[in-house]
N, C-alpha and C positions, 0 to 999 in steps of 0.2 A: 529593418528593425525586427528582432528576437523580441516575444514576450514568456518568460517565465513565471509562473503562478503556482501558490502550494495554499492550504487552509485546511483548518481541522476543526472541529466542533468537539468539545471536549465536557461534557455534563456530569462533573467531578460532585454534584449533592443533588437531589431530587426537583431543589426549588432557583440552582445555579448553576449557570450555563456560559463557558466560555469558547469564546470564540479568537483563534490564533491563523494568522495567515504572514505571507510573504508574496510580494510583486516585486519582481526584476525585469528590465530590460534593456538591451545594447539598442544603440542610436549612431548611424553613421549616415550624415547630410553630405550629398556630394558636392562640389564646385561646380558651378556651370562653364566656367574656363580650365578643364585637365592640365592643358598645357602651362596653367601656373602651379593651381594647386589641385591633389587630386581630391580634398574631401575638404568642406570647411568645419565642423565639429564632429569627433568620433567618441561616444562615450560608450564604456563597458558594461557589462554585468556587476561587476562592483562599484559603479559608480551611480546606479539606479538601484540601490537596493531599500526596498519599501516595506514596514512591516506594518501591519495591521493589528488590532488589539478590540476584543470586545467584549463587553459580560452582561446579562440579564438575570435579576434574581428576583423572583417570584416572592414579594416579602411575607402574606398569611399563606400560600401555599394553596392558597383556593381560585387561583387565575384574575381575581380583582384588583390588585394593584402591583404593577411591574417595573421593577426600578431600573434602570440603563446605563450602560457609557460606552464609549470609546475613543479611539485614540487609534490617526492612520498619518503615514506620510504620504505625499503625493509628488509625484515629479511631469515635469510638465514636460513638451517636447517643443522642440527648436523650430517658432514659426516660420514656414516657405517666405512669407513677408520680407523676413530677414535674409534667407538664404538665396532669396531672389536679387533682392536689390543690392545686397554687397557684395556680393558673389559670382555676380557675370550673368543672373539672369534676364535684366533687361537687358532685350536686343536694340539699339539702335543705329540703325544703317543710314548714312546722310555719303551723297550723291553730290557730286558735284560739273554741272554739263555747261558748254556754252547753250545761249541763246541764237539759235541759228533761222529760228523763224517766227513769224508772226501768226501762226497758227494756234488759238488758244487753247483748240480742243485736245492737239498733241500733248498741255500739260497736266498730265495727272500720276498717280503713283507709278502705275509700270510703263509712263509713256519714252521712259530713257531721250526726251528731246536732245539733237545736237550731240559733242563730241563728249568724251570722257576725259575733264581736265586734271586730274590726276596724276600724278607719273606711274610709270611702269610698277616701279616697287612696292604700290600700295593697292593697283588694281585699279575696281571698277569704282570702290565705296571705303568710308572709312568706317571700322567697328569701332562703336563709340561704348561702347559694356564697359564698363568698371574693371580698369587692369591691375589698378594698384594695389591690391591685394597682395598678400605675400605669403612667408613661412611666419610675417610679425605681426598678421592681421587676427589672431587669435591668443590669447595669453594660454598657454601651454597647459597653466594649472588649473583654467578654467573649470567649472562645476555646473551641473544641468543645474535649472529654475524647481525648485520645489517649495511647497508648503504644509506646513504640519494641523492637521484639524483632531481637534477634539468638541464633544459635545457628550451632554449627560440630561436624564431624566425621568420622568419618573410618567406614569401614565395609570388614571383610576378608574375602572369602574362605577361609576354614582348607580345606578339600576340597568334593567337589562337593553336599554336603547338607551343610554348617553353615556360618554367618556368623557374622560378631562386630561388632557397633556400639557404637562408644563417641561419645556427642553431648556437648556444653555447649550451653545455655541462659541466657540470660539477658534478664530483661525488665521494663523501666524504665518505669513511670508518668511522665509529662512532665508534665502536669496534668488535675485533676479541675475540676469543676464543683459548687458549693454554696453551701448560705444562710448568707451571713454578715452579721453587723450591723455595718454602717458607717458614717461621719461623711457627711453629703453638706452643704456648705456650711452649717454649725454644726448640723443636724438629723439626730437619729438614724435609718437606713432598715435595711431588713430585704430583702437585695439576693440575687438570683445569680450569682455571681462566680465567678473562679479566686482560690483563698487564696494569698494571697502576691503577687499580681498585679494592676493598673489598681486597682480602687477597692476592690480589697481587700487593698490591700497592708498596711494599720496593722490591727490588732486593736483593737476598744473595751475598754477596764478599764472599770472602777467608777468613774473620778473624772469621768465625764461625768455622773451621772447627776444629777439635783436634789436639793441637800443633801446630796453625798458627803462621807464620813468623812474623817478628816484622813490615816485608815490606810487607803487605798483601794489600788486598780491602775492603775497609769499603759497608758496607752496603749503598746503594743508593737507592732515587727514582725509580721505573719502568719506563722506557718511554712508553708512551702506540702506540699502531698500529697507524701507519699513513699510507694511502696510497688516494692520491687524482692525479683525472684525471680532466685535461680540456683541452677541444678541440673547435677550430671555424672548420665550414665546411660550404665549399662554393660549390654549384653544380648547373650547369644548362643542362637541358632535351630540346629537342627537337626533334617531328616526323618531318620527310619530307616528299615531295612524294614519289610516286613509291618504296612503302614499308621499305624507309630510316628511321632509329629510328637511336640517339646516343645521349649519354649523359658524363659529364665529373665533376669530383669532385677532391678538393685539399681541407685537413684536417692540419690544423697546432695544437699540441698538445703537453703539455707536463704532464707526469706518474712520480710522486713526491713521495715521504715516504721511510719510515726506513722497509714496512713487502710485501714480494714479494706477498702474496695471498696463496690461498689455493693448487692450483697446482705450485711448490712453485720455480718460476726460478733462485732462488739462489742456490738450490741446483741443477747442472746439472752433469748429468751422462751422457758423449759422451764416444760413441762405444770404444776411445781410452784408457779408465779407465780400460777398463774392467769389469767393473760391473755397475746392473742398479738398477733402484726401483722397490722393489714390489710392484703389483699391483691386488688388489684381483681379481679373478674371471677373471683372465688373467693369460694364461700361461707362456709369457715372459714378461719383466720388460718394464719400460719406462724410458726414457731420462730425463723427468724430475720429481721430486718428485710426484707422484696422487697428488686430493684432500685430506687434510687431517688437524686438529688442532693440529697437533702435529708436528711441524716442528723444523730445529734448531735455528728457532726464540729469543726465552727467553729462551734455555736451560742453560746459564752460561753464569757469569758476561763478560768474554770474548770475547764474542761475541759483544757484545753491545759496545765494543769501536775499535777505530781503534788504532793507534802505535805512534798517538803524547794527548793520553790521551783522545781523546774528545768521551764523555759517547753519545749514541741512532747515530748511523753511518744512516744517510739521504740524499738522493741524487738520482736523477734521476735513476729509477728501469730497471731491466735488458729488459723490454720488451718496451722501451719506443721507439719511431719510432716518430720524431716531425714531420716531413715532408712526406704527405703519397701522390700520384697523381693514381686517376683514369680515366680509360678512356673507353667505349665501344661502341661498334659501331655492327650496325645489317643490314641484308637485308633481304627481304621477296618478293619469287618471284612468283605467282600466274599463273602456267602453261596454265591449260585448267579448271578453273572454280570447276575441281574438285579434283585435285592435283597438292600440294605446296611443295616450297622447302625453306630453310631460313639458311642463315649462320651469325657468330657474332664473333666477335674477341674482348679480353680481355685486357688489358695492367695495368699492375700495378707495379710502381716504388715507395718505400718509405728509409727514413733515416735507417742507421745500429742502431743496436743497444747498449745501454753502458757496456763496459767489465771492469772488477772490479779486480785485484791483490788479491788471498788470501794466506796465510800461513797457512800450515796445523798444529795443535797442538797438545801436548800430548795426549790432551781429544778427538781426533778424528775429532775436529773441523776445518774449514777453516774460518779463520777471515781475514776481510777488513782491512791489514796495511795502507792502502792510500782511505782508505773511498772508495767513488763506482766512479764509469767510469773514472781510472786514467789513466789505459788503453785506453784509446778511445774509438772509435768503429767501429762495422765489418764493410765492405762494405755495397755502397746500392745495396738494393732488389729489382732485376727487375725480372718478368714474363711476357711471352704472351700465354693466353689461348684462343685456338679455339674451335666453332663446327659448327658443318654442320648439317643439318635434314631433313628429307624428308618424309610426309604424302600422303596417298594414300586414298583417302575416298570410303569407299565400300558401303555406301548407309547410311538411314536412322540415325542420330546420331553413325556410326559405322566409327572407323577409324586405319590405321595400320601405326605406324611411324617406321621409321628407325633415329639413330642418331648416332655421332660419337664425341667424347667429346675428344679435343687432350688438355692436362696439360702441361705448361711449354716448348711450341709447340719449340723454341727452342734450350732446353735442356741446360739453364742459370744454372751451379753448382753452385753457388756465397757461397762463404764462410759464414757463420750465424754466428762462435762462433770461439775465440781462446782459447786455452788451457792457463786456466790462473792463474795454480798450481804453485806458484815459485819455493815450494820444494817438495821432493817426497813423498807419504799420498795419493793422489788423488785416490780412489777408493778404492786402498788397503792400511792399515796403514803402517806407515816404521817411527817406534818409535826413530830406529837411525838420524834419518834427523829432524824430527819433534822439535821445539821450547815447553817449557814448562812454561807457565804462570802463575802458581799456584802459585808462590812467590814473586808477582812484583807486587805492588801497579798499577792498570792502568788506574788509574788515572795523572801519572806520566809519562806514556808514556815509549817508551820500543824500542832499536834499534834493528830491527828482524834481520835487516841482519849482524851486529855482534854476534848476538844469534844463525844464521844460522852457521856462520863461524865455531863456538864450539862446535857443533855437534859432533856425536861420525861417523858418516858418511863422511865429512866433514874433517876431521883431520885424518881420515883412507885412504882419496886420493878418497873412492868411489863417494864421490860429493854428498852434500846433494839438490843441486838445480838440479830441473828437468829440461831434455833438451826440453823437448816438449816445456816447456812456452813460449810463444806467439807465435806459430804455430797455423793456421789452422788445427781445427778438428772436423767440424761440417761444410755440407755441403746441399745447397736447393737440395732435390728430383730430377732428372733428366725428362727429356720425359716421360709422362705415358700416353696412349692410354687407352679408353675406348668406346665397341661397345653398341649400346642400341638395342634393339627390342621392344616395345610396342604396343599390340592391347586396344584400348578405345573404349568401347561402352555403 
């Protein structure tokens, strides 16, 4: 990767000041298999071309109130996530030996026990890496991930120790990148695309598939990604004397669209699934999906609707928090001229966030029957964080701090997330309980929980609805303590 960069500052009136730039950059991801493909995305210098936009005007011309805006595009770059797992970066080597003794300690990874049952033409091991990649694992016309931010505002003066800022925000996803299954000259392919976009503009329904029902899904539009943020944010600062600093901000916002993002919170895995995501280059999972273009986004037409037919399911996203309040507050207390001590306290209380009802399906999927935040949402999030510090100055530019960083001083558990699996699936599949949509027009819309009832789970007594659904099981971090020691010089 090339990065190109140009910007000028241009102060065309005494009291107005613009600001003009350009970012370019080429992006070439290799294959981790050469011998299929040599590169899995190559984008240009024209195909990252990013400009920037900004102005400040000094409105009485005496530094007290400063008015703002701008306007930048941003492009993102092509998660390793992606180019690991579709692209031949997992390695998996599987072995295959007779048992030729009863030694147990011989078995372990490089203990090679016994013969190599294999044949010749394949060797010692089978490379199990993702081969099917191709020249049609990539749509040709694809376009990097970018998004467009603007924000504007204004910032006052009140006297010589307080300000006031008031910003807008706002910030539009233009398109994402992800695996969608497409038509490519009557053959079904399994592609990375922008949705909505060159070859993946149509969605596949049901009625391609071989022997489709007469009650299938027709082939649709893609909805393409949306995900747009905007926020007003109001804050004013003020030092006092005798080493008082405090400042206070209230964010009102709302996180809009049909695609959770790259770390992707529609897919969450709490501890009580039992299972999480992998995560490369880490040795246990995460809660929620990593970065990655490959999410269950666009995997299947089922996905994209909810349960009274309506295609691209839209609605305030699972991370959305409209109501945020900050507040902090500091003192600074100047001993003997050569040793100080300073403490500061935290508070931050914001809105829960929206929980979404999913049904798990045959295909392993959990789809939005009731679109998103039907559930409501969790409680609000409150925090108090503290610290304390204290420097010792031992001469010339030389100093030794002590500090003590107390999290969640507290110890607020507030519930984050309910379990919001109606039937059993969540983690691990349970085929018996799980609804099958392969047959049902859904556009037409489809009653799950009659579908739930006919289950082979269900009509066996074992109960195809999980009991956890709408419990509490996801919980804020408790009290953490943390000591510092730092010498500066």
């Amino acid at each position: 990767m090339h990065n190109l960069y140009i910007q000028d500052q241009w102060r065309i009136h005494p009291r107005l000041t613009l600001t003009l730039g350009l970012r370019t950059e080429n992006e070439v991801v290799p294959s981790f298999r050469r011998d299929i493909q040599d590169f899995a995305f190559k984008f240009g210098f024209q195909d990252k071309l990013a400009p920037r936009l900004g102005a400040s005007f000094d409105l009485f011309g005496d530094g007290r109130v400063k008015l703002y805006t701008s306007w930048g595009r941003y492009f993102d770059w092509v998660k390793y996530e992606l180019s690991r797992g579709t692209f031949g970066g997992d390695i998996w080597q599987r072995y295959y030996r007779t048992l030729d003794t009863l030694d147990v300690a011989s078995l372990y990874l490089n203990g090679f026990p016994g013969r190599n049952i294999w044949n010749d033409t394949q060797g010692s091991f089978r490379d199990l890496r993702v081969p099917s990649f191709g020249n049609l694992a990539v749509d040709p016309d694809i376009r990097p991930m970018s998004t467009d931010l603007f924000n504007a505002g204004v910032e006052l003066q009140l006297g010589p120790r307080t300000v006031f800022r008031g910003n807008y925000v706002h910030n539009n996803l233009r398109r994402t990148m992800e695996d969608i299954g497409v038509l490519i000259d009557g053959d079904e392919h399994y592609i990375q695309a922008n949705p909505g976009e060159g070859a993946a503009a149509t969605m596949l329904g049901t009625c391609n598939e071989h022997n489709a029902p007469p009650n299938c899904t027709p082939d649709f539009p893609t909805p393409r990604a949306q995900r747009t943020y905007d926020a007003m944010e109001l804050s004013i600062t003020r030092r006092f004397g005798r080493g008082f600093f405090g400042s206070a901000s209230y964010v009102l916002s709302r996180l809009y669209g049909n695609y959770a993002g790259l770390s992707n919170s529609d897919e969450i895995s709490t501890p009580t699934t039992g299972v999480s995501s992998g995560t490369s280059q880490q040795e246990s999972g995460s809660i929620a999906r990593p970065g990655t273009n490959t999410t269950r986004g666009w995997d299947l037409a089922e996905y994209l609707f909810d349960s009274r037919g309506h295609v691209d399911v839209a609605g305030r996203l699972a991370t959305d928090r409209p109501h945020a309040f900050k507040l902090y507050g500091s003192k600074t207390f100047d001993w003997t001229g050569r040793n100080a001590s300073d403490i500061g306290l935290f508070l931050y209380a914001a809105s829960g966030t929206p929980l979404s009802t999913v049904v798990n399906t045959s295909n392993s999927i959990g789809v939005f029957v009731n679109g998103r935040g039907d559930m409501g949402r969790s409680p609000w999030l409150t925090q108090t964080d503290a610290v304390v510090g204290h420097e010792f100055r031992l001469g010339e530019g030389k100093r030794l701090r002590f500090e003590f960083n107390a999290l969640n001083l507290f110890n607020q558990k507030t519930a984050r997330n309910r379990f919001n699996s109606l039937n059993r699936g969540a983690g691990l599949d349970e085929e018996n309980s799980a609804i099958d949509l392969t047959h049902i027009n859904l556009f037409n819309g489809y009653d799950y929980r009659a579908m739930l009832n006919r289950t082979a789970d269900q009509l066996s007594g074992r109960g195809a609805y999980d009991p956890r659904y709408g419990l509490s099981d996801l919980f804020n971090p408790g009290f953490q303590g943390r000591f510092l020691v730092k010498f500066i010089f």
